[in-house]
N, CA and C atoms as a LAMMPS dump frame, in Angstrom:
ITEM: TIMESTEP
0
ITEM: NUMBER OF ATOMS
384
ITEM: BOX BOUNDS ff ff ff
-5.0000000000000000e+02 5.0000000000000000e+02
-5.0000000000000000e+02 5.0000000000000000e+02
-5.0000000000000000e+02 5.0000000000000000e+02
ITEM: ATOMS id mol type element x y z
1 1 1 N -477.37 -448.707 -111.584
2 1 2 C -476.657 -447.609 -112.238
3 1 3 C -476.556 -447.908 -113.736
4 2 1 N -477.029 -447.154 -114.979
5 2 2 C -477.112 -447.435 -116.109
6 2 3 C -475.539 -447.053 -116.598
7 3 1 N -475.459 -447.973 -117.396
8 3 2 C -474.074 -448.027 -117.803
9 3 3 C -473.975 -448.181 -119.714
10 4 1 N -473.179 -447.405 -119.918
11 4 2 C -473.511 -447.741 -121.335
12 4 3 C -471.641 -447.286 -121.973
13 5 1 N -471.529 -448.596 -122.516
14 5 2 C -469.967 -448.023 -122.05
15 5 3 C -469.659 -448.687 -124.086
16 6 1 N -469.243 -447.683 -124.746
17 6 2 C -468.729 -447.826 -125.903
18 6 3 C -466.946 -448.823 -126.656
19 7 1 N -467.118 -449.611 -127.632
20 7 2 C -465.114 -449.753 -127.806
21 7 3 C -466.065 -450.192 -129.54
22 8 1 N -464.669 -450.642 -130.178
23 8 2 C -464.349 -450.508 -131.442
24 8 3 C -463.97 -450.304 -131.917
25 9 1 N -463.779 -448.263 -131.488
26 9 2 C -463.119 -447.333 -132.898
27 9 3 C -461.973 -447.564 -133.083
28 10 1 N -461.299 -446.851 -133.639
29 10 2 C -459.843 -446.953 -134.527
30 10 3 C -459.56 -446.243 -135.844
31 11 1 N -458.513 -446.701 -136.151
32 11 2 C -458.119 -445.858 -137.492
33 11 3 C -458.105 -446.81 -138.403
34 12 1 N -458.723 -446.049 -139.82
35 12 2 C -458.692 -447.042 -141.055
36 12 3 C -458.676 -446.186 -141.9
37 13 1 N -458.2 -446.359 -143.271
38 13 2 C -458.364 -445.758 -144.589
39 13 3 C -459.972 -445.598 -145.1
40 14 1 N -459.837 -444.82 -145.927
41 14 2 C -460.996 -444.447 -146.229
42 14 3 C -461.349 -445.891 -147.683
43 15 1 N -462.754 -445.957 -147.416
44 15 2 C -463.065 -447.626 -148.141
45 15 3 C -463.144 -448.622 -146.978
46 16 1 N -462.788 -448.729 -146.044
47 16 2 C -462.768 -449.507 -144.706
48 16 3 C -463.889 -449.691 -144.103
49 17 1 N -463.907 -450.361 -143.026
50 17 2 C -464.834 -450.931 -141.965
51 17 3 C -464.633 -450.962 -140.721
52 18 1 N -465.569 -450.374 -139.436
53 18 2 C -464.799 -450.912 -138.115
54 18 3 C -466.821 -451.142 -137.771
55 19 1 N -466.056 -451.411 -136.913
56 19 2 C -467.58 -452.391 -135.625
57 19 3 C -467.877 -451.249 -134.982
58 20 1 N -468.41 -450.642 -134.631
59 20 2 C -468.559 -450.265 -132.985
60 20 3 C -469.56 -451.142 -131.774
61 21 1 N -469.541 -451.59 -130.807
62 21 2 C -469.989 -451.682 -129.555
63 21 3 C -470.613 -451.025 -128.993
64 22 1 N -471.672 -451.228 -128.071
65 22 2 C -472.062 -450.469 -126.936
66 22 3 C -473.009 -451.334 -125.886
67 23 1 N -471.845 -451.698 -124.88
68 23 2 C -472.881 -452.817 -124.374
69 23 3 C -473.577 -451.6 -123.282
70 24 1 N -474.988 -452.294 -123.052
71 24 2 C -476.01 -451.235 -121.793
72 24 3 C -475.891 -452.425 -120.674
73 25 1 N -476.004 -451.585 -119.58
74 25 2 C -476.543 -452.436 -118.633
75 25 3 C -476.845 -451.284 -117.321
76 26 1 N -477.426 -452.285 -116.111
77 26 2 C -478.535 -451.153 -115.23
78 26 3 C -479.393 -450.536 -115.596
79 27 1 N -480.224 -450.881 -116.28
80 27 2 C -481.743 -450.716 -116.751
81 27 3 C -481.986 -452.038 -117.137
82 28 1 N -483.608 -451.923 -117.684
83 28 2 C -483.708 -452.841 -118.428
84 28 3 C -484.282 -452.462 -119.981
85 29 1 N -483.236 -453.643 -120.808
86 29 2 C -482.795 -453.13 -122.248
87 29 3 C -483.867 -453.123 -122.594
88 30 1 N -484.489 -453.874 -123.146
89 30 2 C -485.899 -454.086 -124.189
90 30 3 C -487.055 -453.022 -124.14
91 31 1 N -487.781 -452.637 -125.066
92 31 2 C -488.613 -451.172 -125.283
93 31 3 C -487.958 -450.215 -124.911
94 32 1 N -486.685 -450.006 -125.106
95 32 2 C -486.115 -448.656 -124.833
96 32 3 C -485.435 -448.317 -126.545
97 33 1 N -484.814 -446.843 -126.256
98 33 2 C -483.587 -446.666 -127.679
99 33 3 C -482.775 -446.929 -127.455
100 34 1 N -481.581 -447.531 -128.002
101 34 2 C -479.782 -446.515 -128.039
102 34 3 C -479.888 -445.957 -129.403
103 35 1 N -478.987 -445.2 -129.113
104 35 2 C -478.594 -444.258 -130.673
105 35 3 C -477.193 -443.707 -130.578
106 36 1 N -476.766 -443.852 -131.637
107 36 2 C -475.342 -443.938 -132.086
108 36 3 C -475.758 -442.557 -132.577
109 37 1 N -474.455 -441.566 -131.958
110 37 2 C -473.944 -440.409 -132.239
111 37 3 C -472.962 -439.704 -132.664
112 38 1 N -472.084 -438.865 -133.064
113 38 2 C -470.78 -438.805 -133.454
114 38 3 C -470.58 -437.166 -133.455
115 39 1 N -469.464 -436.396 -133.325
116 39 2 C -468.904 -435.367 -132.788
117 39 3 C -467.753 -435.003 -133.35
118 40 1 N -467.576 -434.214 -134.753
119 40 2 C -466.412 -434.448 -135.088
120 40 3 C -465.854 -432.657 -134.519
121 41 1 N -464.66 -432.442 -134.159
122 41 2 C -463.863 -431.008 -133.787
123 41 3 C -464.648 -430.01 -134.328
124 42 1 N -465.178 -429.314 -133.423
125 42 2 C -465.361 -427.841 -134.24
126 42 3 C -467.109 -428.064 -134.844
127 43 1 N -467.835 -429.384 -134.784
128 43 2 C -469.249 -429.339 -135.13
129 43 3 C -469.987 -429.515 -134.13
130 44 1 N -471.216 -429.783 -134.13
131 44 2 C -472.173 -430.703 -133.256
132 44 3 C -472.733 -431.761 -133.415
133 45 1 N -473 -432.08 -132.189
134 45 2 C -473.431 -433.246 -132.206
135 45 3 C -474.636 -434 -132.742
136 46 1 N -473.641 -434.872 -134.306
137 46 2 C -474.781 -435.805 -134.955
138 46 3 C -475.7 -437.075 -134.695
139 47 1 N -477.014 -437.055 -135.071
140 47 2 C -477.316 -438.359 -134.787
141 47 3 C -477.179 -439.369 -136.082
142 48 1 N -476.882 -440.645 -135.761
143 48 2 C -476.223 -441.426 -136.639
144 48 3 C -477.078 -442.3 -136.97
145 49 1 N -477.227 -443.206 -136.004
146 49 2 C -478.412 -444.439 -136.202
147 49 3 C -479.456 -444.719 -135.102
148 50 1 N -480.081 -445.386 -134.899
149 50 2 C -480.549 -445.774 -133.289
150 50 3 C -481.753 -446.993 -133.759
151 51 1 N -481.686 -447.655 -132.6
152 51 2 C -482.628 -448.563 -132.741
153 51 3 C -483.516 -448.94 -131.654
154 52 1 N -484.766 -449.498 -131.481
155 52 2 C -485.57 -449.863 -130.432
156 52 3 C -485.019 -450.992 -130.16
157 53 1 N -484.582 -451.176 -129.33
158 53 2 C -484.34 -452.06 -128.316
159 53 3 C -484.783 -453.634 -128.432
160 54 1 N -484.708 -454.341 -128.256
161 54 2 C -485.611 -455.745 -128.31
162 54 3 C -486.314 -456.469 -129.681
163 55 1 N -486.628 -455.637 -130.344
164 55 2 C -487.301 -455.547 -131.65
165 55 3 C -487.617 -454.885 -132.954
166 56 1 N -486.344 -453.789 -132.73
167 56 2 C -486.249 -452.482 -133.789
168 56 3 C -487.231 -451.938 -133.64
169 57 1 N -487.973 -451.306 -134.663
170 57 2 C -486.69 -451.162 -135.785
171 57 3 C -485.782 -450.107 -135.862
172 58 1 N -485.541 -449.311 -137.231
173 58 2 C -483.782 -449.093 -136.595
174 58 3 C -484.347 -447.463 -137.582
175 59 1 N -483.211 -446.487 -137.672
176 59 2 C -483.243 -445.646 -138.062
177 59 3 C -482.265 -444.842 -138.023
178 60 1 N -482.138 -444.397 -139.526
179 60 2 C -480.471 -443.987 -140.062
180 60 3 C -480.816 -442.554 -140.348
181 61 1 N -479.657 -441.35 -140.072
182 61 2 C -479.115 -440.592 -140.822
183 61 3 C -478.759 -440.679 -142.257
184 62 1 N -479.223 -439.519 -143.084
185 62 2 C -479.42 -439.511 -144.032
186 62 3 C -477.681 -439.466 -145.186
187 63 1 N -476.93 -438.915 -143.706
188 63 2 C -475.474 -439.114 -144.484
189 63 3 C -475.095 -440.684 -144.499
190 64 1 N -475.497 -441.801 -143.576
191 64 2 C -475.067 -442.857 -143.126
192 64 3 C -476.039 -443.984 -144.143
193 65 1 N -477.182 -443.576 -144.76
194 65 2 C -477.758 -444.803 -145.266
195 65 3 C -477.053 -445.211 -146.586
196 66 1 N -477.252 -446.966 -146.255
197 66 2 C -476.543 -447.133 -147.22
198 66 3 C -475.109 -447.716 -146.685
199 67 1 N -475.011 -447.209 -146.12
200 67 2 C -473.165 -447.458 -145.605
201 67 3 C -473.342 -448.32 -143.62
202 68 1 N -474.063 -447.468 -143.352
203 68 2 C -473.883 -447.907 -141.8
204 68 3 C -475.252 -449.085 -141.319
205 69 1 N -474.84 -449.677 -140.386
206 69 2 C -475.947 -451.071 -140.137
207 69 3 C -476.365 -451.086 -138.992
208 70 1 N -477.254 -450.976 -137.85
209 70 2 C -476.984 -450.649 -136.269
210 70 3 C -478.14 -452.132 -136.327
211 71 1 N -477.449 -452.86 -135.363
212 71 2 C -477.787 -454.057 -134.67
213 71 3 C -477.86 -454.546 -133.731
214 72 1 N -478.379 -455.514 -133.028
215 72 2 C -478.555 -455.631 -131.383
216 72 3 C -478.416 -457.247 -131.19
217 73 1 N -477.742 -456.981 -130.366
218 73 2 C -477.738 -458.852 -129.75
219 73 3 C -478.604 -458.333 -128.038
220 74 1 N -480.024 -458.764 -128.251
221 74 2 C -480.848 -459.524 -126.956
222 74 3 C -480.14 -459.873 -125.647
223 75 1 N -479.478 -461.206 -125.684
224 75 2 C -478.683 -461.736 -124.928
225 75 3 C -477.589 -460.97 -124.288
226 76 1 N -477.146 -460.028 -125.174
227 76 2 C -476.21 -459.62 -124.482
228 76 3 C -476.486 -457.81 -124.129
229 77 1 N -477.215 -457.471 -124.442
230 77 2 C -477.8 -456.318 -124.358
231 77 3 C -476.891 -455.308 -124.914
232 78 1 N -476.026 -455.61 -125.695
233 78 2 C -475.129 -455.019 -126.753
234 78 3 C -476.275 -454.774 -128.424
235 79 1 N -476.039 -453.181 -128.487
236 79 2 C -475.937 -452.512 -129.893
237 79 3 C -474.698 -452.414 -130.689
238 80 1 N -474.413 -452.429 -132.005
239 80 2 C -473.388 -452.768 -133.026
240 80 3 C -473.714 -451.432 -133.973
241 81 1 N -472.929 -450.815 -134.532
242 81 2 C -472.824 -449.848 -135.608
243 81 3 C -471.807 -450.416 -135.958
244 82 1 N -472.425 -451.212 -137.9
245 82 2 C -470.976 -451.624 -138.425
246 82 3 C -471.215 -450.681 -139.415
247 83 1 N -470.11 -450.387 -139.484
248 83 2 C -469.513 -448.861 -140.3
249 83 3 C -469.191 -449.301 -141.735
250 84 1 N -469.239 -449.225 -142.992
251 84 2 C -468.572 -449.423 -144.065
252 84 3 C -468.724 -448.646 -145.174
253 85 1 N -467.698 -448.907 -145.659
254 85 2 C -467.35 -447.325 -147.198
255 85 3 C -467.078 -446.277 -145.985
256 86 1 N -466.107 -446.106 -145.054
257 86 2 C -466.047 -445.354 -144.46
258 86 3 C -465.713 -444.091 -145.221
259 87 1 N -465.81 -442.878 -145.024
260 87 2 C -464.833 -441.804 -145.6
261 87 3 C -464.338 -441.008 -144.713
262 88 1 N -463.868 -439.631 -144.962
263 88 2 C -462.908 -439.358 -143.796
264 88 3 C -463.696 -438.576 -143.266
265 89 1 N -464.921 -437.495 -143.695
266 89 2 C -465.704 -437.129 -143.23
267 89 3 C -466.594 -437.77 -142.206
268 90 1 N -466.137 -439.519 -142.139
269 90 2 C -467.004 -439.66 -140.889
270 90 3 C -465.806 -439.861 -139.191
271 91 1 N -464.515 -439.01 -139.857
272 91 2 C -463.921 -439.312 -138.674
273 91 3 C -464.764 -438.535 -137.752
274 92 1 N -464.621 -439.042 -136.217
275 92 2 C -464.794 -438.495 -135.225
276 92 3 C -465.668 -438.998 -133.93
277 93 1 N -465.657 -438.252 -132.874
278 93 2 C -465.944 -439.109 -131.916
279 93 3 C -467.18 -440.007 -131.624
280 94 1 N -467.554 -440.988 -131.548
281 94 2 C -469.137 -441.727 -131.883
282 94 3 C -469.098 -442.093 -130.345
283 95 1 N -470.522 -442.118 -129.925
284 95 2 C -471.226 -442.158 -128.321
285 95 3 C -472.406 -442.809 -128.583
286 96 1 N -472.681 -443.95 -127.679
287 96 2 C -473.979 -444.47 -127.663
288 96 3 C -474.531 -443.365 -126.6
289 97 1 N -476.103 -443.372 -126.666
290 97 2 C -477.325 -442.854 -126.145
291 97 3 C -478.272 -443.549 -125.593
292 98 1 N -478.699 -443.96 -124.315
293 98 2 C -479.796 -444.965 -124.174
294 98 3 C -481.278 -444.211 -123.53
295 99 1 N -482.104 -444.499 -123.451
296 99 2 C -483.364 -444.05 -122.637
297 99 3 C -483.56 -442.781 -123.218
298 100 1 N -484.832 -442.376 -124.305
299 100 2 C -485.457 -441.1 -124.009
300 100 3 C -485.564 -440.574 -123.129
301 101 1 N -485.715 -439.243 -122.857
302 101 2 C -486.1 -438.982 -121.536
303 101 3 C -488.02 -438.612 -121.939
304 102 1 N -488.553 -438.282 -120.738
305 102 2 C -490.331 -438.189 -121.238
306 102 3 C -490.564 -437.218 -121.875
307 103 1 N -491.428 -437.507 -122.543
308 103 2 C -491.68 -436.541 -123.88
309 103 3 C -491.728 -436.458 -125.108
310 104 1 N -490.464 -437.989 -125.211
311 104 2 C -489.793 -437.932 -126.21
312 104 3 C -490.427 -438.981 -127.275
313 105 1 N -490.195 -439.672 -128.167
314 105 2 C -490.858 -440.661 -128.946
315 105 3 C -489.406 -441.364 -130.092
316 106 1 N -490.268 -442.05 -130.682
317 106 2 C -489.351 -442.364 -132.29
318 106 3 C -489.091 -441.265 -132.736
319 107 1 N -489.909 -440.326 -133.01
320 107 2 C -489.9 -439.054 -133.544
321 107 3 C -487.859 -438.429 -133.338
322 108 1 N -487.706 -438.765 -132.591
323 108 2 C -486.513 -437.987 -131.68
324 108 3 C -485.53 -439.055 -131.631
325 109 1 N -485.344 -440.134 -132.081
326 109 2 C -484.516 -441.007 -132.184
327 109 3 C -483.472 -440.43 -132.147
328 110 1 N -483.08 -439.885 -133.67
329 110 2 C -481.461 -439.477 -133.288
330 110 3 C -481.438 -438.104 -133.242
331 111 1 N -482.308 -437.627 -132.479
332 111 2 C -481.859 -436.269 -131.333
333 111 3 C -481.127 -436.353 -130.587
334 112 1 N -480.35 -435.827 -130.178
335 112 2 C -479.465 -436.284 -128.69
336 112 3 C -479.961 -435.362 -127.936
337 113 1 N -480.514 -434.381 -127.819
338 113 2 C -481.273 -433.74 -126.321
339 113 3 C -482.318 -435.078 -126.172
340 114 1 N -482.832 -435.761 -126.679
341 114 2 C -483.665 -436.47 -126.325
342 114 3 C -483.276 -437.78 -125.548
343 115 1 N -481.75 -437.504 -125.071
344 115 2 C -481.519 -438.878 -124.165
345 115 3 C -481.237 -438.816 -123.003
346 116 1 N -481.242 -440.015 -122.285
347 116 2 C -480.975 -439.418 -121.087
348 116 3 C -479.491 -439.908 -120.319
349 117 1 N -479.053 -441.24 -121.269
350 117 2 C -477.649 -441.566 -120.633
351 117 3 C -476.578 -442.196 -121.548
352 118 1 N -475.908 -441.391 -121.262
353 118 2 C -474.471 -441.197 -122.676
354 118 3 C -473.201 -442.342 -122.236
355 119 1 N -472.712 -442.615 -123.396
356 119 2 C -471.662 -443.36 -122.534
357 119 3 C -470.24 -442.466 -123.351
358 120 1 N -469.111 -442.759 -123.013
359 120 2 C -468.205 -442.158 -123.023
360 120 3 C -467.627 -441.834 -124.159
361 121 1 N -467.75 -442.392 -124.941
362 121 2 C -467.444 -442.058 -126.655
363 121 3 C -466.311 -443.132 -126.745
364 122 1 N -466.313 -443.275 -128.433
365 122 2 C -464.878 -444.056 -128.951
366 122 3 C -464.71 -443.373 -130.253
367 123 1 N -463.169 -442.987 -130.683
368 123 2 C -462.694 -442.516 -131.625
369 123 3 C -463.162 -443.043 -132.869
370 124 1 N -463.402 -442.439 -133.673
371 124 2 C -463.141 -443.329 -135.245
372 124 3 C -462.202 -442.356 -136.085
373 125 1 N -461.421 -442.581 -136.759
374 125 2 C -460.404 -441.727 -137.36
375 125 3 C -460.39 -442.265 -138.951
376 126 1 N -460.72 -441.679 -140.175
377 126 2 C -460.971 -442.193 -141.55
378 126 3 C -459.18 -441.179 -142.357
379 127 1 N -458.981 -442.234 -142.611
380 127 2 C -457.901 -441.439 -143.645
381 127 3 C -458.046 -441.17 -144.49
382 128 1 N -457.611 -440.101 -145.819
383 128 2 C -457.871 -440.425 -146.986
384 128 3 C -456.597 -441.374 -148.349
């Protein structure tokens, strides 16, 4: 059963930093995506970062470069979005994404129709 279960978020002032998490498990990690997504009230759903699995490489949103870092620990089959220069425009809900579904490529990284298993989201809340 693929599991992809998100923690981290929280509240911080704007200028701040938080981690996010997303450990996978029930598949197997390596040559696949995750991709970091986010959902703030009232928009749709953005793609943020994402990376190949095992060996990158990685790929940012054009609001996020510069500021955001998405990383992978192997061993533990955990992806990382470290967040910094937050602003308040990036409050809102962030969701890892794992497995394209077929069809799909790099091309579609941070598409989110292009995934196939979501994990539950974690808050991020930016003050000003």
């Amino acid at each position: 059963q693929v599991q992809l279960l998100e923690s981290g978020g929280g509240s911080v002032q704007a200028g701040g930093s938080l981690r996010l998490s997303c450990a996978a498990s029930g598949y197997t990690y390596s040559s696949n995506y995750i991709g970091w997504f986010r959902q703030a009230p009232g928009k749709e759903l953005q793609g943020v970062a994402a990376i190949y699995t095992g060996s990158g490489p990685e790929y940012y949103a054009d609001a996020v470069k510069g500021r955001f870092t998405i990383s992978q620990d192997n061993a533990k089959n955990e992806v990382y979005l470290q967040m910094n220069s937050l602003k308040p425009e990036d409050t809102a809900m962030y969701y890892c994404a794992g497995i394209l579904l077929p069809g799909y490529t790099y091309r579609s990284a941070l598409r989110h129709i292009a995934y196939k298993f979501w994990g539950q989201g974690t808050q991020v809340t930016v003050s000003s």
